[in-house]
C-alpha positions in Angstrom: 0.0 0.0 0.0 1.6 3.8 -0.9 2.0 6.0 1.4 -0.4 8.1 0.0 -2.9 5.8 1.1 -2.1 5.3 4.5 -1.8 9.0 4.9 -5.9 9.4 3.5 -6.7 6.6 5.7 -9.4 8.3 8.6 -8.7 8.0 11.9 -10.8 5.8 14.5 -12.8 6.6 17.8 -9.5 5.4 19.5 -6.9 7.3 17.6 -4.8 9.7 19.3 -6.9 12.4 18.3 -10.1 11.1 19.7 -8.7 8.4 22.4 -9.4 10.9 25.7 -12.4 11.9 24.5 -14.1 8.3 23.8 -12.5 6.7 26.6 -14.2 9.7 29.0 -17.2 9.5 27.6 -17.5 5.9 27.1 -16.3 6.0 31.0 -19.4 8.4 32.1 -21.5 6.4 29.8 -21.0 3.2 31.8 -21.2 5.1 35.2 -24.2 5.9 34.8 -24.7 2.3 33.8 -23.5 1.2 37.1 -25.8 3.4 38.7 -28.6 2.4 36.7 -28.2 -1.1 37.0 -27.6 -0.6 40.7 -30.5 1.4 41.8 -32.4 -1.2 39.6 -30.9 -3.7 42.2 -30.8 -2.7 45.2 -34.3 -0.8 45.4 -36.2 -3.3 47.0 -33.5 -3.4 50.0 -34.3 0.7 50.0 -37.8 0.9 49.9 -38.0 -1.5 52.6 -35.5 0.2 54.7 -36.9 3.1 54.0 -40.8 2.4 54.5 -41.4 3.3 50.8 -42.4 0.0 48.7 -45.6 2.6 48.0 -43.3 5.4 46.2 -41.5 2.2 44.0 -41.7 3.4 40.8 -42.0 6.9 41.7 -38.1 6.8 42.7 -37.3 5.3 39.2 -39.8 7.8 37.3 -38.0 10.8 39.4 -35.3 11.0 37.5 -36.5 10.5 34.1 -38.9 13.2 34.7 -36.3 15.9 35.9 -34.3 15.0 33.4 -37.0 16.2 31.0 -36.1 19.8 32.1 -32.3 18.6 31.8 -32.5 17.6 28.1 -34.8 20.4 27.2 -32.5 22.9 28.8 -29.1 21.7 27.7 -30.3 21.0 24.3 -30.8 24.5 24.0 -28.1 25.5 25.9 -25.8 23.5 23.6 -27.2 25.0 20.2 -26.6 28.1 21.7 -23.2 27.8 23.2 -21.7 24.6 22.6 -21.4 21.3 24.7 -18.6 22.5 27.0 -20.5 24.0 29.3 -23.6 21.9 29.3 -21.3 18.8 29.9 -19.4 20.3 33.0 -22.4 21.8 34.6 -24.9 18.6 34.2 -21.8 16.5 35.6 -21.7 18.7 38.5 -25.7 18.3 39.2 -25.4 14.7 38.8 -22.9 14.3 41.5 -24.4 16.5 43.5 -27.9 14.5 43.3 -25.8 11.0 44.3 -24.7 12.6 47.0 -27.7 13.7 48.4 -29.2 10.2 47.3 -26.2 8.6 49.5 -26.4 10.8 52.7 -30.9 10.1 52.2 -31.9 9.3 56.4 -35.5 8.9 54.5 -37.8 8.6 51.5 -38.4 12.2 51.3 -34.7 13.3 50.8 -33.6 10.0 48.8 -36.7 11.0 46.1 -35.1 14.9 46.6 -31.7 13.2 45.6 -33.2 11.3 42.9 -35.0 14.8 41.4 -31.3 16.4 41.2 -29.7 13.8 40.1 -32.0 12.7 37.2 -31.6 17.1 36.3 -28.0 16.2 35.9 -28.1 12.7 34.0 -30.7 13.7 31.3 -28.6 17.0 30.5 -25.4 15.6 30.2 -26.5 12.9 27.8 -27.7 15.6 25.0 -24.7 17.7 25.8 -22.1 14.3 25.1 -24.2 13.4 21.9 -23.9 17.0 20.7 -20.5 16.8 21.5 -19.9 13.7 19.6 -21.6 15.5 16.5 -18.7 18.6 16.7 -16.2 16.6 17.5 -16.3 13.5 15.3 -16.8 13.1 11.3 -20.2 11.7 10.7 -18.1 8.4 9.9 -17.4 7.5 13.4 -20.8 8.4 14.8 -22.2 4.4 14.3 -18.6 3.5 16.3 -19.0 6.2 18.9 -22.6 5.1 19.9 -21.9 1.4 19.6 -19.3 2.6 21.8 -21.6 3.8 24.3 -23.9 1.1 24.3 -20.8 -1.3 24.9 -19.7 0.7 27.7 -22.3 -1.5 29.6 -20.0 -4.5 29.8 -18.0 -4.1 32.7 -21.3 -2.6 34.8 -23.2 -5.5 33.6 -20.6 -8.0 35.0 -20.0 -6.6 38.6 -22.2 -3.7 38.8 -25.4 -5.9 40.4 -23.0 -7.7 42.1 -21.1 -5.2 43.6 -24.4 -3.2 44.6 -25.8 -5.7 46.2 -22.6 -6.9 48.0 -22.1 -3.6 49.3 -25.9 -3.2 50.6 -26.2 -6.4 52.0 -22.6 -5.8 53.7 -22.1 -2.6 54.2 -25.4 0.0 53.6 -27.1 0.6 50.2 -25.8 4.4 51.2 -21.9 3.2 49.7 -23.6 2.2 46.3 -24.8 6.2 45.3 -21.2 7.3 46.8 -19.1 5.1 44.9 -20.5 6.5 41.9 -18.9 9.5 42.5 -15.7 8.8 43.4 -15.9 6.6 40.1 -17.0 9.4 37.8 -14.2 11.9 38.6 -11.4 10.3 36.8 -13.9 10.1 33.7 -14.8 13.4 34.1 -11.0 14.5 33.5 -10.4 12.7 30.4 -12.6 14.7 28.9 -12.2 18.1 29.5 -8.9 18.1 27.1 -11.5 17.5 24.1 -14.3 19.8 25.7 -12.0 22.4 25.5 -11.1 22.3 21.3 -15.1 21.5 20.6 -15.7 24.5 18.1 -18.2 27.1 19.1 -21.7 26.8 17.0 -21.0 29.7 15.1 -17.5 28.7 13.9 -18.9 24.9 13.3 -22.1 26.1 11.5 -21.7 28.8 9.9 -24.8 30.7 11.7 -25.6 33.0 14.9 -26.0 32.7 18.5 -29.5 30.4 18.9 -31.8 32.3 21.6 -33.0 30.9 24.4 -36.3 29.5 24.6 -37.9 30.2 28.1 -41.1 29.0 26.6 -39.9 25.3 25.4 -38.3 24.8 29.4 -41.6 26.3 30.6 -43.2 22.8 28.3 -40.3 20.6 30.1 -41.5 21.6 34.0 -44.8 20.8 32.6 -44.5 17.6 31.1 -42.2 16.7 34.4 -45.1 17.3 36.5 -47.3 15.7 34.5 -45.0 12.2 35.0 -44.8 13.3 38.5 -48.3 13.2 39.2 -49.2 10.2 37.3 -46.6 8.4 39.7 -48.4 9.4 42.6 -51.7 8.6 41.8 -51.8 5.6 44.7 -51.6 8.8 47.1 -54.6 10.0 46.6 -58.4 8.6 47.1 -59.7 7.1 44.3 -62.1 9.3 42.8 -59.2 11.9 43.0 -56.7 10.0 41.1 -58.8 9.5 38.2 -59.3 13.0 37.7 -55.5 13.7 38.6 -54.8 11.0 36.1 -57.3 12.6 33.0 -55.3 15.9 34.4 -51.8 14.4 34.1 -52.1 13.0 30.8 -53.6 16.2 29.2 -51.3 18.1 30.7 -48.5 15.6 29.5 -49.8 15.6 25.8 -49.7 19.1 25.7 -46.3 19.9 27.2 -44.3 17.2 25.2 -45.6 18.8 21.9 -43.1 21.7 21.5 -40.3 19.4 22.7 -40.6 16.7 20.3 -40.3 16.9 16.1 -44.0 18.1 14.7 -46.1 15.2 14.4 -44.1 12.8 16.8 -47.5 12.3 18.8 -49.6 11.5 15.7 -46.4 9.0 14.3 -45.8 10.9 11.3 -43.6 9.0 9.0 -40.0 9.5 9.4 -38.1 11.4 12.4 -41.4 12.3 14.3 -41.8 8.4 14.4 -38.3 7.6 14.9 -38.4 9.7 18.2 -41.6 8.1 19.3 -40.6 4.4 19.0 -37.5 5.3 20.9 -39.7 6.0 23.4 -42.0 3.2 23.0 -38.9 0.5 23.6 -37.5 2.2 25.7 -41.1 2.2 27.7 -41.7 -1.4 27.4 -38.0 -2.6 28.4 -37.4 -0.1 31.2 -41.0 -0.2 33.3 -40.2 -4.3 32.8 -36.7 -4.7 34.2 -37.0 -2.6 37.5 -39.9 -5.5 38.8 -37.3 -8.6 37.8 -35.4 -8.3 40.9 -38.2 -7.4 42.5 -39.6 -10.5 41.8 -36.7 -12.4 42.0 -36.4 -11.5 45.4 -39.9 -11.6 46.8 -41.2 -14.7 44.5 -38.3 -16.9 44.3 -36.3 -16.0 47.4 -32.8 -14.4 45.6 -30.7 -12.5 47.3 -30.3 -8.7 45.8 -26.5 -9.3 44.5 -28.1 -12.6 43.5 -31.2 -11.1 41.5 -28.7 -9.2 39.6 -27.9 -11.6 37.5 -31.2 -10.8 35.1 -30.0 -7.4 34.5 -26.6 -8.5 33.7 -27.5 -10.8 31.7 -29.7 -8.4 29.6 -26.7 -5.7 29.9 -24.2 -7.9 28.6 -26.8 -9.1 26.0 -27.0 -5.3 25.3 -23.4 -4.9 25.0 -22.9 -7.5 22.9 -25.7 -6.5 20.2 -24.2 -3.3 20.2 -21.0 -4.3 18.9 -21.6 -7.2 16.7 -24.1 -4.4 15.5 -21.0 -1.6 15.0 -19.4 -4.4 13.3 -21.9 -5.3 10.5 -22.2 -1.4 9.4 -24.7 -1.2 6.8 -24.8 -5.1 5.9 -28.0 -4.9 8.0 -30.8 -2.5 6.5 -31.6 0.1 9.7 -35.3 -0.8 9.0 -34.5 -4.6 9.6 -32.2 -3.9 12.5 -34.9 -2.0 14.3 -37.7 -4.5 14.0 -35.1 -8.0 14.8 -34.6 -5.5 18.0 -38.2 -5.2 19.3 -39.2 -8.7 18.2 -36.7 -9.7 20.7 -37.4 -7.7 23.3 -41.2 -8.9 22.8 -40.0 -12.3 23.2 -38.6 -11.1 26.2 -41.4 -9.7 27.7 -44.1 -12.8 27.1 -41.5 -15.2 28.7 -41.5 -12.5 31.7 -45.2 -12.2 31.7 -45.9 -15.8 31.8 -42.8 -16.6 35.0 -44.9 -15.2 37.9 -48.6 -16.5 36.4 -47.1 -20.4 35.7 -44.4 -20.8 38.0 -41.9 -21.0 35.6 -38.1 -21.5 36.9 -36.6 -18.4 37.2 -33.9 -19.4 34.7 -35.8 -18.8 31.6 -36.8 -15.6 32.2 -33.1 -14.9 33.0 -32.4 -16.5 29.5 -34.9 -14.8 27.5 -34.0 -11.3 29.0 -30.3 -11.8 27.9 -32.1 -11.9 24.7 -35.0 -8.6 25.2 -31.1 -7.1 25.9 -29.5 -8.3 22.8 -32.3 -6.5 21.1 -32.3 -3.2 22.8 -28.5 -3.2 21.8 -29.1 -4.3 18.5 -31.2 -1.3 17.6 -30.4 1.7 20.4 -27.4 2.9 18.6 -29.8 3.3 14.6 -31.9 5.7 16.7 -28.7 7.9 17.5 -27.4 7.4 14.1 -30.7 8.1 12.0 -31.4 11.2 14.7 -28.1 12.8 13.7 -28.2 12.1 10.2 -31.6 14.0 9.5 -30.4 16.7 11.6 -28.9 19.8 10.7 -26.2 22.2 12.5 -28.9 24.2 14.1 -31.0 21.5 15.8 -28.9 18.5 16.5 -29.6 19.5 20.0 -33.4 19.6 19.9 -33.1 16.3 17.9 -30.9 14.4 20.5 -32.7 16.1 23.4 -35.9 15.2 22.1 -34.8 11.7 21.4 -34.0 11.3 25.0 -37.0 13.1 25.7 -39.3 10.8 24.4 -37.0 8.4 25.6 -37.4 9.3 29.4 -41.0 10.2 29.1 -42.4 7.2 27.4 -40.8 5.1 30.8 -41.8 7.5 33.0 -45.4 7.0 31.8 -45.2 3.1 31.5 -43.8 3.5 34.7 -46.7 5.2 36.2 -49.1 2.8 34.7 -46.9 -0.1 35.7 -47.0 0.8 39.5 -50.3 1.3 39.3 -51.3 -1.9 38.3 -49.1 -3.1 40.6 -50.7 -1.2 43.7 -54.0 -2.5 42.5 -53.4 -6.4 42.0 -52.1 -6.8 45.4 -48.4 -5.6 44.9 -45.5 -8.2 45.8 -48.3 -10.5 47.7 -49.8 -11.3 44.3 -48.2 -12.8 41.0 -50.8 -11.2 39.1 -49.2 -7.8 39.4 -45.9 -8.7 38.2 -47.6 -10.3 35.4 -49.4 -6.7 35.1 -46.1 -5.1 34.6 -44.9 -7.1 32.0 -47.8 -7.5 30.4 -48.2 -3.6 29.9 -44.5 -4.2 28.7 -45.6 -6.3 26.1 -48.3 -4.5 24.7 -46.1 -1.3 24.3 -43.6 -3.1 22.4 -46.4 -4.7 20.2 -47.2 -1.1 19.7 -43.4 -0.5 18.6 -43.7 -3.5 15.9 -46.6 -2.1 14.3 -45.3 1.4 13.8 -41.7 1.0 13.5 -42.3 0.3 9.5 -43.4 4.3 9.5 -40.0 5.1 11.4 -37.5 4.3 8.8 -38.4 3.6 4.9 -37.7 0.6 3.7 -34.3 1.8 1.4 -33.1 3.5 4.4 
């Protein structure tokens, strides 16, 4: 090969140029897996210690409805100014929010925690993808977000583990503090890159984008909305139906400004593309936080022992996500999408069915590996797709109001999720796991029907 030809030969996500950057971000990316899959683990052990199995899902919905605000604002905020900013402050809320999580003496300021730290998470998420977009040719975004979904690996092999050793050994406290001291080193690699990340102007060619008081006004709105459908088992019964009707209206309306025009009616192409990333993520998220639950309650695991679903379905995750980098464009982005949510259907039936027949507890560990290899298989086409029908001046609205949509579709199948669950009897009855999954289920179902409108055939 001439020299000339190594020379025009492009450089990878792990070149010199880009190493710090993807190996920080990759880093925070799998953090906040930890954290995830921790939390996810180790809740049951919380609620119970602190009197709270009532506010369940209300303490995984928390965050994802802050972190409305956080997208919303540091979307904007990044169109405006860049990532660099957006990425150092959101880290800073983040830890700030574990902290407060780790030091909780009660429910009241462990959900408080949870509120600031789900601010922090959802913001610095739009502000890495816009950074990726600045900082990388559009010819390494596919490696960069398979990446990110691989940076799940190492938290899907020890993180349930870990968290559940250290709250049955030590306190459940240690878990939310860790992840701080883990996130500073990650933090550093990245601020080398942060700080050549062109300006918007100099990278697009156009002015300062305004603020827009009136689209954060939307996010508050749509957070309470999520909120308030999560604490519908508060209130009497004839008041949480009409705080229900409320909630949702209220929901509808606020989400519309944040998402693409038509998202909410599935019009072909983006809009839809945003909606079914909310729909999967719905129908795998408001699913997985019950498996240890029911682990634990139903089958007697122990909570580093109930782990072992979610790692499975991480590592199934992980693994999609590269064997997906690695086939590029061999697989039709249509085709990926659908093999993704047929398996996390599969998933989901097998989950349903565990709790109603009995069945042992190691097939719906298997099939989850599976519902994860499908989540992994198709998560990083959203990103992709997303960026490539954006342009310079909305890359963050799109990416924020993927995550949006994202957040807000499990925050609502949340809600309904622990509703169900309140009303079948809770952890007493196998019914309302089955509930959970089976409202699982039939939002994925939902996925499979429209994702043909998400992404044209050719594409």
């Amino acid at each position: 090969m001439s020299d000339g030809a190594l020379s025009t030969r492009p450089e990878g996500v792990l070149s010199r140029r880009y190493l710090l950057a993807t190996l920080g971000m990759c880093a925070l990316i799998g953090i906040a897996a930890f954290e995830s899959l921790a939390v996810t683990t180790i809740m049951p052990i919380v609620s119970a210690d602190l009197d709270g199995e009532s506010l369940y899902s209300l303490s995984f919905a928390a965050p994802l409805a802050t972190g409305l605000v956080g997208m919303v604002v540091a979307g904007n905020w990044a169109d405006r100014s860049g990532p660099r900013v957006v990425v150092i402050a959101s880290m800073l809320l983040f830890a700030v929010g574990l902290l407060v999580v780790g030091a909780a003496p009660d429910m009241t300021v462990f959900l408080f925690g949870r509120l600031v730290q789900g601010l922090g998470s959802g913001a610095v998420i739009v502000g890495l993808y816009v950074m990726v977009a600045r900082l990388y040719p559009p010819a390494l975004h596919p490696s960069i977000f398979a990446g990110f979904a691989a940076a799940w690996v190492v938290p899907a092999l020890v993180g349930p583990l870990i968290a559940g050793l250290v709250a049955e050994s030590l306190s459940w406290h240690w878990v939310f503090v860790g992840a701080v001291v883990l996130a500073v080193p990650a933090f550093v690699m990245i601020l080398p890159s942060l700080r050549r990340v062109p300006p918007p102007d100099r990278a697009d060619g156009g002015g300062a984008v305004p603020w827009s008081p009136r689209r954060i006004l939307w996010a508050v709105g749509a957070a309470l909305g999520v909120l308030a459908l999560n604490l519908v088992d508060e209130f009497e019964p004839a008041v949480a139906v009409a705080v229900v009707v409320a909630a949702v209206v209220a929901l509808a309306i606020a989400l519309r400004p944040l998402l693409p025009p038509g998202t909410l009616r599935a019009r072909a192409g983006l809009p839809t593309l945003v909606l079914l990333r909310g729909l999967v993520g719905a129908a795998f998220l408001a699913s997985e936080v019950y498996i240890p639950y029911l682990l634990q309650d139903r089958y007697g695991f122990s909570s580093s022992a109930s782990g072992t679903a979610l790692t499975a379905g991480a590592l199934g995750w992980a693994l999609a996500s590269w064997s997906q980098g690695r086939l590029g464009e061999r697989v039709p982005q249509r085709t990926g999408i659908r093999i993704g949510i047929v398996l996390v259907l599969g998933g989901l039936v097998v989950a349903t069915l565990t709790p109603l027949l009995g069945l042992a507890p190691g097939a719906l560990i298997a099939t989850w590996t599976l519902a994860g290899f499908g989540m992994g298989f198709m998560y990083p086409r959203f990103s992709v797709l997303t960026l490539a029908l954006s342009t310079g001046s909305d890359r963050g609205f799109n990416s924020s109001a993927l995550t949006i949509s994202d957040s807000a579709g499990s925050a609502v199948a949340l809600a309904v999720a622990g509703g169900a669950f309140g009303l079948l009897g809770g952890a007493s009855s196998p019914y309302a796991f089955a509930a959970c999954f089976a409202i699982g289920s039939t939002v994925a179902l939902l996925a499979l029907v429209l994702s043909g409108r998400a992404v044209p055939r050719r594409t």
